[in-house]
C-alpha positions as CSV (number, residue, x, y, z in Angstrom):
1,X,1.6,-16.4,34.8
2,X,2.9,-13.4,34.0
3,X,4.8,-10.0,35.1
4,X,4.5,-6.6,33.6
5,X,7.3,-5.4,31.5
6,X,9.6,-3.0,32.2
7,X,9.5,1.0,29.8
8,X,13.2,1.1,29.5
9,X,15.4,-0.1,26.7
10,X,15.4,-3.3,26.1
11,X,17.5,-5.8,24.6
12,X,18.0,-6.6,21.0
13,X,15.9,-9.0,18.7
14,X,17.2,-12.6,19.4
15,X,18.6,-14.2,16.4
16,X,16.2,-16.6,16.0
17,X,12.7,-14.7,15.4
18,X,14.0,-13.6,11.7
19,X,15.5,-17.5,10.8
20,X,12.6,-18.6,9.2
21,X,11.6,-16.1,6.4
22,X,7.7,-18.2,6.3
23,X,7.1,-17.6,10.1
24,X,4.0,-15.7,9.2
25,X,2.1,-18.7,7.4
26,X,0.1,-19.6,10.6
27,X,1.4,-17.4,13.1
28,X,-1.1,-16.1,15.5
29,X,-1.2,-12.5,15.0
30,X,-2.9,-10.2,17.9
31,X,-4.1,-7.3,17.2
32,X,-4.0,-4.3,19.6
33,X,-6.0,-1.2,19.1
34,X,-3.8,1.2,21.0
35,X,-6.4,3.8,22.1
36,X,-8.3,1.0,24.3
37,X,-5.2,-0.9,25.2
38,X,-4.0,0.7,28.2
39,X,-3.3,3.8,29.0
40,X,-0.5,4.8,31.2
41,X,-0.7,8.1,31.4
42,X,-3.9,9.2,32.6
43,X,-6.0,10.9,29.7
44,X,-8.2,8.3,29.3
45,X,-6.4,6.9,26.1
46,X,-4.3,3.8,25.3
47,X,-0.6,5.0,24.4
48,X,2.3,3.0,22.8
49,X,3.8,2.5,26.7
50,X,0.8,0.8,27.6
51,X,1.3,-1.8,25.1
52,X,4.9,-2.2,26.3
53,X,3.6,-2.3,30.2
54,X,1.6,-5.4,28.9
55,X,4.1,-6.9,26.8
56,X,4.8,-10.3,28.9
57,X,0.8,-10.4,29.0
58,X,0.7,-10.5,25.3
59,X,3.8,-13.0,25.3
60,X,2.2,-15.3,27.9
61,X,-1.3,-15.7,25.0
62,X,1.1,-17.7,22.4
63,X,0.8,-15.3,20.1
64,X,3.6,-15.1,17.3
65,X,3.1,-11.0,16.5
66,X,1.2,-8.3,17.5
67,X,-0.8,-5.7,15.1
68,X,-1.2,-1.9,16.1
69,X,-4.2,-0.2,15.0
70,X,-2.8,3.4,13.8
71,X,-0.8,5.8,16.2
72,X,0.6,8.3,13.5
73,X,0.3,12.0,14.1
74,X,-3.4,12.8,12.7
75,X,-6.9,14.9,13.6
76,X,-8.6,11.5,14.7
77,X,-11.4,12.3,12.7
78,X,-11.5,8.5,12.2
79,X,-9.3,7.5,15.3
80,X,-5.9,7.6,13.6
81,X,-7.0,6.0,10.2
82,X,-6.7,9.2,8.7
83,X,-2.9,10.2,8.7
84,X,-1.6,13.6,8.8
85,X,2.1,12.7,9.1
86,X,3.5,8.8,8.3
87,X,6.8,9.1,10.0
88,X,5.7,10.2,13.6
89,X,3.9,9.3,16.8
90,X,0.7,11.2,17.7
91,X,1.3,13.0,21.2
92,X,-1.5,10.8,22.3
93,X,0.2,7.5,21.8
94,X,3.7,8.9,22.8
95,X,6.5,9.5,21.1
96,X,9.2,7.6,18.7
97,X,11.4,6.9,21.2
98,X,8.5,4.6,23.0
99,X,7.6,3.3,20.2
100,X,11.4,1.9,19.5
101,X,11.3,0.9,23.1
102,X,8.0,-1.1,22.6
103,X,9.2,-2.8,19.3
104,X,12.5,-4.0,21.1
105,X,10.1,-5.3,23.9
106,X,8.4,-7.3,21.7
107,X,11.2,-8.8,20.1
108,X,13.0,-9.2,23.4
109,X,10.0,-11.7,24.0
110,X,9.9,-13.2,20.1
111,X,7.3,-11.3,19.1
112,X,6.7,-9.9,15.6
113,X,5.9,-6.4,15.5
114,X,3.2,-5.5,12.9
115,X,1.9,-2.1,12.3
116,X,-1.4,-0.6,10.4
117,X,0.2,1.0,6.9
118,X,-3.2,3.5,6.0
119,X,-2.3,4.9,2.3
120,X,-5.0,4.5,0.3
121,X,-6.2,8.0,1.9
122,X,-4.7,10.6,4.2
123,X,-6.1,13.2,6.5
124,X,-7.0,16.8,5.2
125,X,-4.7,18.0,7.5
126,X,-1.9,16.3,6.2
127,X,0.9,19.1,4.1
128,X,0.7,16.7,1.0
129,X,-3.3,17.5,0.9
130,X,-3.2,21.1,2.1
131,X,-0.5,21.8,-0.7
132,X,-3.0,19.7,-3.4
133,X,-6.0,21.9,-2.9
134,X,-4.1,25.3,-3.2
135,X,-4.3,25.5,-6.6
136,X,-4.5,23.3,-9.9
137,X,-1.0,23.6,-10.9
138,X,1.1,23.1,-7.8
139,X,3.9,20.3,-7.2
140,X,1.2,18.2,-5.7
141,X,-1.6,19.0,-7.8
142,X,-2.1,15.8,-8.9
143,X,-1.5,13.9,-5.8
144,X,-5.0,13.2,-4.9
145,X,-7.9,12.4,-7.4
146,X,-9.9,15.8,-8.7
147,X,-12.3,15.8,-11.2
148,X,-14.7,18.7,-12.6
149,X,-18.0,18.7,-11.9
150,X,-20.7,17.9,-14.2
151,X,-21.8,20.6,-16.4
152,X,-25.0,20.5,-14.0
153,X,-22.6,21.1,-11.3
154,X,-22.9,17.6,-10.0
155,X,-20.0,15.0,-8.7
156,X,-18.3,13.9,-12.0
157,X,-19.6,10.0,-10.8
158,X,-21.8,8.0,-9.1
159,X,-19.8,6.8,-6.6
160,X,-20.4,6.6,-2.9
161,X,-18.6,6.7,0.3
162,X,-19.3,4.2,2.7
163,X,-19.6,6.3,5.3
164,X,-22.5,7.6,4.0
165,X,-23.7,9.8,0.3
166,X,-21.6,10.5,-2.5
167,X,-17.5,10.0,-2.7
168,X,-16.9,13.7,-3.4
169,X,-16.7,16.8,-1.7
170,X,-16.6,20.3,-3.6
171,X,-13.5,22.4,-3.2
172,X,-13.9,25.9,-3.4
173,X,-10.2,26.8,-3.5
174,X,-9.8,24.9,-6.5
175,X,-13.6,25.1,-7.8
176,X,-13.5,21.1,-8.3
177,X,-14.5,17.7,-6.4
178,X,-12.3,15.3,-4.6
179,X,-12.8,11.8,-4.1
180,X,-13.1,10.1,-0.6
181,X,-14.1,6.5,0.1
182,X,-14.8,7.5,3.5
183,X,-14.9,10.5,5.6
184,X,-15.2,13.8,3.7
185,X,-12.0,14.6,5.8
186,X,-10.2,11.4,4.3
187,X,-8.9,12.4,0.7
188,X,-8.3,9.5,-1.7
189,X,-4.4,9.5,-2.6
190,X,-4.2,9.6,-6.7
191,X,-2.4,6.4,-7.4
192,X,-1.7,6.8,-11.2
193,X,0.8,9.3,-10.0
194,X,4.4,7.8,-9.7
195,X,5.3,10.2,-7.2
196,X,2.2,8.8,-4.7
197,X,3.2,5.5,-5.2
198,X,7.7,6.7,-4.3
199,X,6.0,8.4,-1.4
200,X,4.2,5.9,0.4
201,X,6.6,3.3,-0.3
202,X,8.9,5.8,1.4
203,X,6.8,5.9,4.3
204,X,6.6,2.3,4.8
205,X,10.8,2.0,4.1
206,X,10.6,4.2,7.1
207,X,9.6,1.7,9.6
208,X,11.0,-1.2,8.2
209,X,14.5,0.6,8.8
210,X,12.8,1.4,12.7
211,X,12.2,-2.4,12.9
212,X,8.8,-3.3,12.3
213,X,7.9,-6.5,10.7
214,X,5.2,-5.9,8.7
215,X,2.3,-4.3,7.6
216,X,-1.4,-4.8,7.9
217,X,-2.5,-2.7,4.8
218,X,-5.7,-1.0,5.3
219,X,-8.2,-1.1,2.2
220,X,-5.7,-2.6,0.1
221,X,-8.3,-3.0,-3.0
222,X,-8.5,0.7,-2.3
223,X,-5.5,2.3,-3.9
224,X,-6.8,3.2,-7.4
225,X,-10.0,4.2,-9.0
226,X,-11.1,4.3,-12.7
227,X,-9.1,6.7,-14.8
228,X,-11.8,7.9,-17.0
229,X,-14.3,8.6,-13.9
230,X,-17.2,5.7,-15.4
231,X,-20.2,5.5,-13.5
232,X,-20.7,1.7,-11.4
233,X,-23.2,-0.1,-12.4
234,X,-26.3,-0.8,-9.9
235,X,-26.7,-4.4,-8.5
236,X,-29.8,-6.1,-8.8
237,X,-31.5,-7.5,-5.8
238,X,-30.1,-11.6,-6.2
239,X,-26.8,-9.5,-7.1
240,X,-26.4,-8.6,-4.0
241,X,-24.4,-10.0,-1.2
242,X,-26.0,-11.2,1.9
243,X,-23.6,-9.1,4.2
244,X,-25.2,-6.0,2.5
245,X,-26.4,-3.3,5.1
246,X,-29.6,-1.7,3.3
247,X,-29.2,1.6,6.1
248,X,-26.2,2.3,4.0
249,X,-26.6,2.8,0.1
250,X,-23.2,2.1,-0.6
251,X,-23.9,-2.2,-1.2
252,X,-26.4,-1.2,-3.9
253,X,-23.4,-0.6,-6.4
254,X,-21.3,-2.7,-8.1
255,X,-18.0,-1.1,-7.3
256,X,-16.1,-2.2,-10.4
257,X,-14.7,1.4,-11.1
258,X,-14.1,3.3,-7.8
259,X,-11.8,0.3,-6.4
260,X,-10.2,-2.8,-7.1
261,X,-8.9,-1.8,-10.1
262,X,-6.0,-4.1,-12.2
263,X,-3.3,-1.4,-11.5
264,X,-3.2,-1.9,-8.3
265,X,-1.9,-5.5,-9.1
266,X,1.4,-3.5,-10.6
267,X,1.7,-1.3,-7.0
268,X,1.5,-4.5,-5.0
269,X,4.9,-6.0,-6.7
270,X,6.6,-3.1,-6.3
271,X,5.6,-2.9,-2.0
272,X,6.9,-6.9,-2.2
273,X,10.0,-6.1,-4.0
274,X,10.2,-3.5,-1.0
275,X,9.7,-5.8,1.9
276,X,11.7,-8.5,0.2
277,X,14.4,-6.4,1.0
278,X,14.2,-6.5,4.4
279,X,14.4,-10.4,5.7
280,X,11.5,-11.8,7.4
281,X,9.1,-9.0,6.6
282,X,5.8,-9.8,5.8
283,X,2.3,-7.7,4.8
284,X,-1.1,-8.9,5.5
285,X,-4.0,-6.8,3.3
286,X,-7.9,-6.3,4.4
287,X,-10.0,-6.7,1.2
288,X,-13.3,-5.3,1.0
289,X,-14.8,-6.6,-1.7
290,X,-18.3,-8.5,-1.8
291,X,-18.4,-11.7,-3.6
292,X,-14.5,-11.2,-5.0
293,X,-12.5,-12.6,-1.6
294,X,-11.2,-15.4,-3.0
295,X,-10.0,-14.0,-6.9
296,X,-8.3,-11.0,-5.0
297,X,-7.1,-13.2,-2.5
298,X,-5.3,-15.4,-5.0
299,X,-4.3,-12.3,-6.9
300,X,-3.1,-10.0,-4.5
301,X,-0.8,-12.9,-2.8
302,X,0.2,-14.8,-5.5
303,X,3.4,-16.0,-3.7
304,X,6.3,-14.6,-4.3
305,X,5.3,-11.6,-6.4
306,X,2.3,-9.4,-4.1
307,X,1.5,-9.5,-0.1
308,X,1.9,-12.0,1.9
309,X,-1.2,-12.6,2.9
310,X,-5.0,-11.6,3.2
311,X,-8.1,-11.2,4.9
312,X,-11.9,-10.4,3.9
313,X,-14.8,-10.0,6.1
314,X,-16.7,-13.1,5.1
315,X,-16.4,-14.8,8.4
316,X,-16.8,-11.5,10.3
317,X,-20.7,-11.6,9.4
318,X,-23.3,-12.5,11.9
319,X,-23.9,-16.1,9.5
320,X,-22.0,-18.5,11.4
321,X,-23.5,-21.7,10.6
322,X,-21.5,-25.1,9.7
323,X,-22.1,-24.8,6.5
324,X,-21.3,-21.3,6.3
325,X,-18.3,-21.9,7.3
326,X,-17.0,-24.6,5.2
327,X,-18.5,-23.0,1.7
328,X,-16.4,-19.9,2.6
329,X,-13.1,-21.9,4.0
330,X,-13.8,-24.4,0.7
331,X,-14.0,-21.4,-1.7
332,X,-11.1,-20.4,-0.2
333,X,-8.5,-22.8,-0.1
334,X,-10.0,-24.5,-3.8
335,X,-9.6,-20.9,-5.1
336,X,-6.4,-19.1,-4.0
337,X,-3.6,-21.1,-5.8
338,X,-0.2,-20.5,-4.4
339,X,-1.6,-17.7,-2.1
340,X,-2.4,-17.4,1.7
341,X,-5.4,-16.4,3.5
342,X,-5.6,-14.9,6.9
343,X,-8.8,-15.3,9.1
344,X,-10.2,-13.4,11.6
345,X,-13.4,-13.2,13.7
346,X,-13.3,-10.1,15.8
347,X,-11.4,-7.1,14.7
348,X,-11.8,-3.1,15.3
349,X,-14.6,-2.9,12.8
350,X,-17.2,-5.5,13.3
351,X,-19.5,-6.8,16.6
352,X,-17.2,-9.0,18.6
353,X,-17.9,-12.6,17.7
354,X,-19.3,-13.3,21.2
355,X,-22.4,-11.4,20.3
356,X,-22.4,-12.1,16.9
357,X,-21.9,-15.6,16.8
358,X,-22.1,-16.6,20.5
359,X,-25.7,-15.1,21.7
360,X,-27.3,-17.0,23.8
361,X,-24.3,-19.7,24.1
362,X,-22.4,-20.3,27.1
363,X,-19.4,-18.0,26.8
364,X,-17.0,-20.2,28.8
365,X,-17.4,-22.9,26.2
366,X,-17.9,-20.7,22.9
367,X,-15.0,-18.1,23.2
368,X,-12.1,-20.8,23.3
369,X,-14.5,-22.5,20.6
370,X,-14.3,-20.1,18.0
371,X,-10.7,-19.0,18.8
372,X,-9.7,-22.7,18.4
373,X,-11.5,-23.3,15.2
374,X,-10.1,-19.6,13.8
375,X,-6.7,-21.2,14.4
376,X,-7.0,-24.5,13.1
377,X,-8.2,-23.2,9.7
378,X,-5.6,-23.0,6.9
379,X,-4.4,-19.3,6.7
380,X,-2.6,-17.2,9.8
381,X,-5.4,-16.4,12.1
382,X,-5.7,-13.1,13.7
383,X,-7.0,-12.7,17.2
384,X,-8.4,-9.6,18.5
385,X,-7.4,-7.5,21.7
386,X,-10.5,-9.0,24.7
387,X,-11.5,-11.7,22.1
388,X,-9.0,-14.1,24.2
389,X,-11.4,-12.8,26.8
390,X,-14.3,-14.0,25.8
391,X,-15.3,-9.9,25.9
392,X,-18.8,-9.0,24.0
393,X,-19.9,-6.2,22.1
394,X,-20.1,-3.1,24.8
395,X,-23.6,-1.5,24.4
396,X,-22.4,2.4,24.0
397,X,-25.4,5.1,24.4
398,X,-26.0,7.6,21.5
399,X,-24.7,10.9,24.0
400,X,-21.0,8.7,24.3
401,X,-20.6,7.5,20.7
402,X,-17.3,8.3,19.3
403,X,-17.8,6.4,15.4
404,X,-18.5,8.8,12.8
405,X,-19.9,5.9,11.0
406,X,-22.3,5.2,13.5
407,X,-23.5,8.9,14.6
408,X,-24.3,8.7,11.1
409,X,-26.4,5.4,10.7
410,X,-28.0,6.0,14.4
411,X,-30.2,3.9,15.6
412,X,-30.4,0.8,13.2
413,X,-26.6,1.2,12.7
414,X,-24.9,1.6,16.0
415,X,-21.7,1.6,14.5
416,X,-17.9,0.4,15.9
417,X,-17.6,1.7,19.2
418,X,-19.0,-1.3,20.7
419,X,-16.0,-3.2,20.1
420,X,-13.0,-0.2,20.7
421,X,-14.2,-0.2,24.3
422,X,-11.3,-0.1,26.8
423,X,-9.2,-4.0,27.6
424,X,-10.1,-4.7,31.1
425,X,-7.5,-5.5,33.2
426,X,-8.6,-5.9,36.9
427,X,-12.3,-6.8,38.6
428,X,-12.6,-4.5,41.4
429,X,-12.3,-0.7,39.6
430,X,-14.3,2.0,38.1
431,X,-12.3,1.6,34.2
432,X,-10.9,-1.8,34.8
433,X,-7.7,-0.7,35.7
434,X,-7.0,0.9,32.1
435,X,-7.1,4.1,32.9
436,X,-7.4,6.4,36.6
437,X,-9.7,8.9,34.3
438,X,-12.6,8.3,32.7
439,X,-11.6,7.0,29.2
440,X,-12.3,8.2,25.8
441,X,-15.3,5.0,25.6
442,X,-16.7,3.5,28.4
443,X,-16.2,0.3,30.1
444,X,-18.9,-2.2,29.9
445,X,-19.6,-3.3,33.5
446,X,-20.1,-7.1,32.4
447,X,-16.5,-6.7,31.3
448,X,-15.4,-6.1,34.4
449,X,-16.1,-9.5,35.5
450,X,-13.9,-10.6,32.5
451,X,-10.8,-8.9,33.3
452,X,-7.0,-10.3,32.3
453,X,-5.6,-10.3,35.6
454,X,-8.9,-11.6,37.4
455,X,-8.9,-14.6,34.3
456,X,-5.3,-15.2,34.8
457,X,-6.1,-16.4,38.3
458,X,-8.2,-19.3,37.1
459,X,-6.4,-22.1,35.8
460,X,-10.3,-23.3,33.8
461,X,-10.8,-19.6,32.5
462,X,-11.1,-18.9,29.2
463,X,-7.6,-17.0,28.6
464,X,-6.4,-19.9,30.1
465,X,-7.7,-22.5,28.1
466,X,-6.6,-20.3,24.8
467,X,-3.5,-19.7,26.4
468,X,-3.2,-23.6,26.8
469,X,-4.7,-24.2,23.0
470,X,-1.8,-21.8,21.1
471,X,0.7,-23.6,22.9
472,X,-0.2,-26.7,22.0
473,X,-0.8,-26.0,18.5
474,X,2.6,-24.5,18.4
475,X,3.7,-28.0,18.8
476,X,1.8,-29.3,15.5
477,X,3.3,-27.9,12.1
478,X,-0.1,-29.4,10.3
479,X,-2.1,-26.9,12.6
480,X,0.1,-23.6,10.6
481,X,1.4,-24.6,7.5
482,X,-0.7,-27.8,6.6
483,X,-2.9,-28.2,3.4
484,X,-6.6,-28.8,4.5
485,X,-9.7,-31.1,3.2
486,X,-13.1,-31.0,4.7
487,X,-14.8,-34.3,5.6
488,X,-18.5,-34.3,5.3
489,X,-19.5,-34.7,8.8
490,X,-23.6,-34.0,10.4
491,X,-25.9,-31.4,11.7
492,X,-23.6,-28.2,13.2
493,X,-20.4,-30.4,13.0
494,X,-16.6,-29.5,11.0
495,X,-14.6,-32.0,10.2
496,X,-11.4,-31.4,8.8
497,X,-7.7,-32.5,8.2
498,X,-4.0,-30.7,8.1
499,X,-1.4,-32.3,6.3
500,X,2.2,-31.7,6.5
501,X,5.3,-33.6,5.2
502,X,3.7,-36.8,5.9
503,X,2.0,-35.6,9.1
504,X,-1.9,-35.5,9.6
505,X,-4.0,-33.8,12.1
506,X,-8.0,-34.4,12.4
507,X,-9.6,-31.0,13.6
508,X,-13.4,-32.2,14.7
509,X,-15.7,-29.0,15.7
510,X,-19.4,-29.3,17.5
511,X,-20.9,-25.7,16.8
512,X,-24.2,-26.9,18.2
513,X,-25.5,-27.0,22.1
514,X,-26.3,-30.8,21.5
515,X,-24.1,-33.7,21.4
516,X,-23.0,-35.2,18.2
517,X,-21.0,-38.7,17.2
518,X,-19.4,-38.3,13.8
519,X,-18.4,-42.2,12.7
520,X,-15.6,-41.8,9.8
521,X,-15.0,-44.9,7.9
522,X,-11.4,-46.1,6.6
523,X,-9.3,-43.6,9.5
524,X,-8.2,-44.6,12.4
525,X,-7.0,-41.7,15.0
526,X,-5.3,-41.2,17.9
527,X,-6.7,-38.4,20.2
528,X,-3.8,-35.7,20.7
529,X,-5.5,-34.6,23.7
530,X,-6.0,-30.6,22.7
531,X,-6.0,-29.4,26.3
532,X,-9.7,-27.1,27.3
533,X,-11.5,-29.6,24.6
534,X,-13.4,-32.6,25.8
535,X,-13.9,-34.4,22.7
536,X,-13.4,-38.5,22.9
537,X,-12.5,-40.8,20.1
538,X,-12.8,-44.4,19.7
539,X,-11.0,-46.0,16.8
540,X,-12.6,-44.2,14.2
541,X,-15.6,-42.6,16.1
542,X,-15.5,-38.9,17.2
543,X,-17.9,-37.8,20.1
544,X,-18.4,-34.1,21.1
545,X,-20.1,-32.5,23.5
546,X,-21.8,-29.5,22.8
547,X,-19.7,-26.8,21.9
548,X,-16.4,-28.8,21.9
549,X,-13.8,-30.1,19.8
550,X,-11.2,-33.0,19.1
551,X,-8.3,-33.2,17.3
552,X,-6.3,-36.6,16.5
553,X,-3.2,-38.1,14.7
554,X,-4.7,-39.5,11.4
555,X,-2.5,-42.9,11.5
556,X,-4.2,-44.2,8.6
C-alpha cells in the first residue's frame, strides 16, 4: 500500500495544505520519536532520514501531520529534551539539510510538519547556561532562576523535581542554588527576564522561517515560577489526585508556586502573535497539572489570543472505564469555552495504551477500538508511533534501561523506556528491520510479530483497519470540527453525537468483552458503515459486539 520515499529534494509544499488556516482542529497528528523511528545509518539510533525513508508509510495511516520528539544538538541526558543548541540538528539525527529534505517530504505528501519546542529548560551544556553560572553579574546572569540558600544553607523552597528530591542544585561557582523541574542537568530558563522570553521566541521564528508548522510545546504550564520563592503548600490525602504516584514525592505538593503561574498567560499571547504571522501555523501545549486540565485548557487556548490547542494526561492513566471517560471528555468540552482540546492515549511518556487499557483484551479488536474512539472525541487526536500497531509496552530489564527517571524509581517505577522501544518494521529480523546494529533499546520479540510491513500485508490487520477508519472519517466534518453531547447509554457503553452545520453523526462505543443493545428513543439513524466496526442498527436500536463500535447519520 505503500512505497518508501526517496532522501533527495523533494518538491515544494502544494498550495493547498496551508488554505485552510483551522486544519489543525481535528487533524490526526502522529507523533514520531525519532530515536526509535528508524535508523538509517547503522548506530542503532533513529535519525531525521529515517523518518523521510518512511514518509509514504506515514502518508498511507491518514494522518494530517506528524510530531518529532526533539533532535536538537544536546548531551541526551534526557534523550534530546534537554537542549544545548535550538537552531541545529544533533549529529545523531543528521544534519539541517535532512531535516529540510524531510519537511519538504512531508509536505510533498500533505503532511503538516510539527516539531517538539523544549524552552521551559535547557541543557547545562548549553552557552546560555554555562555563561549564567560564571559569575553573578554577567550578561546572562539572570537568565535562569538563582536564589540564595537559606541561612541554614538549605534550598531557598520546598520545591521538588519530579524526577526525584528537591528542584535545586548548589552551584559552587556562583555559591547559590538553581532551580530544575527535572534533571539536575536541566536548568529552569528565568522567564521574568524579557530577554529569555526575545530568545526563545527567536528560536522558534527560526523554524517557522525553515518551514515547520507548528509546535508541540513541552511543559507549557512550566515557563515561570513564583517570584518571591513561597513555599507550596502540602495536599492532604482526599486532595490528592488519583493519578498520583506515591514512589515519587513530587504529587504530595500542591504546586501552585513552582508552575502554572498567571504570567505565563502574558508569554503565551506573545508566542500566538508570533505564529499568527506565519499562515497556517499552529501550537499544541502538554499541561501537567493535576486536577486543573480543563481551567488551563480554556485559558491557555482561549481562541484567538494563546495556543492552539492542548493536551493533559488524564486519559493517559491506567483508569479507563466508561465512565471515566465521559466525566473527563464532559469536564472538558462543558469547561473550555472557545478553546480546543487535543487527546491522546499513548505518547513517549506513559505505558502504551495496549497494556494499560487493553490487558487481557483481544488486541486485534482493542487497538483500532481505542484509536477510533481517540478520534471521534471533540479535540485533534494525537496518535503515537506503534500505537496504529497495536504495539504494547516492551518489558526492558534493569542492566538496558536508558530513563533517568526510571533508574531512579527502580523497581516499582520502571520508568519510559518501555514505550521508546524501536518501530518494528519487518517479521523475520533480529531489530525488526530498524536498525543492522543493535539499537540503543531493545526490541520486544512480541513486536516482531506486529511489524508495519508484515501488517500491511493483511487487508483485516489492525493498521489496516485504522488506516481504513482515518479515511473514512476524513470524509465526515462532524467527526473534526463537530460540537459533541453525551447520551446516557449502559454498562461499558459511549454514546455520543457530532454536530456540524446541520450535520449529525452518532459515535456508539462497546468498551466491554460482552455484547450490549443500547435502544435510544426519539432518533432515528442511519448506519454510515465505519469500515473494521461491526456494530448494527435498527431504526433507533444500536447493537455492539464486544469491543466494537457504530456510527450513524442522526436523521432525526
Amino acid at each position: 500500500m505503500f512505497e518508501e520515499a526517496e532522501t533527495g529534494q523533494e518538491a515544494d509544499m502544494p498550495a493547498n495544505i496551508i488554505k485552510d488556516p483551522d486544519w489543525w482542529r481535528g487533524a490526526v497528528i502522529y507523533q514520531i520519536y525519532p530515536r526509535s523511528f528508524n535508523d538509517t545509518n547503522g548506530d542503532g539510533i533513529g535519525d531525521l532520514n529515517g523518518v523521510t525513508e518512511r514518509m509514504d508509510y506515514i502518508a498511507s495511516l491518514g494522518v494530517d501531520a506528524i510530531w518529532l520528539s526533539p533532535f536538537f544538538t544536546s548531551p541526551m541526558d534526557d534523550f534530546g529534551y534537554d537542549v544545548s543548541d535550538y537552531e541545529d540538528v544533533d549529529p545523531m539525527f543528521g544534519t539541517l539539510a535532512d531535516f529540510d529534505r524531510m519537511t519538504s517530504a512531508a509536505h510533498k505528501r500533505g503532511l503538516k510538519v510539527m516539531i517538539d519546542l523544549v524552552i521551559s529548560h535547557t541543557s547545562d551544556q548549553h552557552p546560555w547556561f554555562k555563561e549564567s553560572r560564571s559569575s553573578k553579574d554577567n550578561a546572562k546572569a539572570d537568565w535562569y532562576v538563582w536564589a540564595d540558600a537559606k541561612p541554614d544553607g538549605t534550598p531557598p523552597t520546598n520545591w521538588l523535581s519530579i524526577f526525584g528530591g528537591p528542584a535545586w542544585e548548589w552551584d559552587s561557582r556562583r555559591c547559590q542554588y538553581y532551580m530544575h523541574n527535572f534533571l539536575t542537568s536541566q536548568p529552569d530558563l528565568n522567564f521574568h527576564n524579557a530577554e529569555v522570553q526575545s530568545a526563545v521566541l527567536s528560536a522558534a521564528r527560526f523554524w517557522l522561517d525553515r518551514g515547520v508548522d507548528g509546535f508541540r510545546l513541552d511543559t507549557v504550564n512550566f515557563y515561570f515560577h513564583d517570584a518571591e520563592f513561597r513555599d507550596n503548600p502540602p495536599l492532604s490525602a482526599d486532595e490528592m489526585p488519583s493519578t498520583v504516584d506515591p514512589t515519587n514525592p513530587y504529587g504530595y505538593q500542591d504546586h501552585i508556586y513552582d508552575k502554572t503561574r498567571p504570567e505565563n498567560l502574558e508569554f503565551l499571547e506573545k508566542f500566538r502573535a508570533l505564529l499568527d504571522k506565519y499562515p497556517g501555523a499552529t501550537s499544541v501545549g502538554e499541561i501537567g497539572a493535576d486536577g486543573q486540565a480543563v481551567e488551563l485548557t480554556a485559558s491557555y487556548t482561549e481562541e484567538n489570543r494563546r495556543i492552539h490547542m492542548a493536551y493533559s494526561f488524564d486519559l493517559l492513566t491506567p483508569q479507563h472505564s466508561a465512565p471515566y471517560i465521559r466525566r473527563i471528555v464532559e469536564e472538558m468540552n462543558e469547561g473550555i469555552g472557545s478553546g480546543w482540546a487535543s487527546w491522546a492515549l499513548s505518547n513517549h511518556d506513559v505505558n502504551r495504551v495496549g497494556s494499560r487499557w487493553g490487558d487481557g483484551l483481544d488486541l486485534q479488536k482493542f487497538a483500532p477500538l481505542e484509536t477510533a474512539l481517540c478520534a471521534s472525541l471533540r479535540g485533534t487526536p494525537c496518535l503515537y508511533q506503534g500505537e496504529e500497531l497495536g504495539l504494547t509496552q516492551a518489558d526492558v530489564p534493569f542492566e538496558k534501561l536508558q530513563d533517568p527517571y526510571g533508574i531512579r524509581f527502580w523497581p516499582e517505577y520502571k520508568g519510559r523506556d518501555g514505550c521508546r522501544t524501536p518501530m518494528p518494521w519487518v517479521k523475520d529480523n533480529a531489530h525488526a528491520g530498524f536498525s543492522e546494529e543493535d539499537p540503543w533499546l531493545p526490541v520486544a520479540p512480541e513486536h516482531r510479530e506486529q511489524a508495519a510491513f508484515e501488517q500491511d500485508k493483511d487487508p483485516n490487520s489492525i493498521l489496516n483497519r485504522n488506516r481504513a477508519f482515518y479515511a473514512w472519517r476524513q470524509n465526515h466534518v462532524p467527526m473534526k470540527k463537530g460540537d459533541m453531547t453525551f447520551i446516557d447509554s449502559p454498562g461499558e457503553t459511549l454514546v455520543f453525537t457530532r454536530s456540524h452545520k446541520g450535520e449529525t453523526v452518532l459515535c456508539a462505543f462497546n468498551l466491554a468483552n460482552t455484547e450490549e443493545t443500547i435502544t435510544l428513543s426519539g432518533l432515528q439513524l442511519e448506519n454510515l458503515n465505519a469500515p473494521g466496526f461491526s456494530g448494527s442498527i435498527d431504526g433507533s436500536t444500536i447493537s455492539l459486539g464486544g469491543l466494537d463500535a457504530a456510527f450513524a447519520r442522526v436523521l432525526s
